[in-house]
N, C-alpha and C positions, 0 to 999 in steps of 0.2 A: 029558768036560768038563762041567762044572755050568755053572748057568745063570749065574749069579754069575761065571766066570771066562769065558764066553762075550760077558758084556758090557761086562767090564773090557779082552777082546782087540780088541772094536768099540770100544772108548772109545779103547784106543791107536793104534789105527790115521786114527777121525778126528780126536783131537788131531796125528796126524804129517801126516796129509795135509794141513792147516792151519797147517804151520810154530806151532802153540801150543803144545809140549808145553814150551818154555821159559817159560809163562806159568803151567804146571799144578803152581806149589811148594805144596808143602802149605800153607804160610800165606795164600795165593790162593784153594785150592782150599775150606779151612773156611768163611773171609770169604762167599766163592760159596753154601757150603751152606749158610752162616746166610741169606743174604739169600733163598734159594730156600724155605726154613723157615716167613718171614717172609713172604713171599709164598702160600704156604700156606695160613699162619693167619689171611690178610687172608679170604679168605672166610669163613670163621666168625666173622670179629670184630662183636659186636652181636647174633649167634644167640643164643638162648634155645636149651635143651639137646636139645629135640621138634624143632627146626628143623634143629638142626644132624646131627641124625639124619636127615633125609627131606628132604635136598637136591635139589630140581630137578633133571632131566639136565642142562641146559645148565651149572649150576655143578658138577655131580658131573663133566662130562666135561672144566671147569678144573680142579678139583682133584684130580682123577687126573692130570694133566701134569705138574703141581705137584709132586702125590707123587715123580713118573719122576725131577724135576729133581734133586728132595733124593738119590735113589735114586743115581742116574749121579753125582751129586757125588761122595758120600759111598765109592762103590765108588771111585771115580777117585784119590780122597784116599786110600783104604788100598791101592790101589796105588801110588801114591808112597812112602809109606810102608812097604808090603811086610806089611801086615797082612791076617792071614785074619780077614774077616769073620764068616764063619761060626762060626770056634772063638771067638773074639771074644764073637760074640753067645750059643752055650754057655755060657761063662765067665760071664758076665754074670747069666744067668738062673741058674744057679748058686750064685752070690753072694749075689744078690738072693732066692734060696730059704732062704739061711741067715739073711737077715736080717729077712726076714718069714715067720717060720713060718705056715702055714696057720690050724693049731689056736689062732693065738696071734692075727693081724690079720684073720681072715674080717671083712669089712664094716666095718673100720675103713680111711679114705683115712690116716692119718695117716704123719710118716715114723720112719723106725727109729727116730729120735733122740730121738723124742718120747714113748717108750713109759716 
């Protein structure tokens, strides 16, 4: 079992033991991820880019938790769904390989669309 399906079987187990798993509909569960996101980003918000690199422990050990929340959402939600993450996230880089070629965007931020 991966780690990944290890924590989606703990995630079923405390939404049932908490009568919530009626509450865990994907459109609940996005809403959730966004605000956990968003909560996230509030620690960086007003870092300058050096700061935001060489976070204090105290805030590095909030937003690590932070990270966990988006993490467990996010697994939680593509199990409702029934989506593998992992091939998911293949795909993805995948794509995203064909769409910025190396040779073509090295040290350019910009997006595909813009080339």
């Amino acid at each position: 079992m991966s780690d990944v399906e290890r924590i989606r079987e703990e995630l079923r187990r405390f939404a049932a033991e908490r009568d919530w798993d009626r509450f865990h509909t994907p459109k609940n569960l996005a809403a959730a991820l966004s605000v956990e996101a968003a909560e996230l980003l509030e620690h960086f918000q007003w870092l300058t880019a050096e700061e935001s690199a060489n976070l204090s422990e105290v805030t590095l050990s909030k937003v690590r938790l932070e990270m966990a929340d988006v993490l467990l959402y996010l697994i939680r939600l593509a199990d409702k769904l029934n989506v593998d993450l992992m091939s998911a996230a293949t795909e993805e880089i995948r794509i995203n390989a064909a769409k910025y070629p190396a040779d073509q965007v090295r040290g350019d931020a910009r997006k595909y669309s813009e080339y």
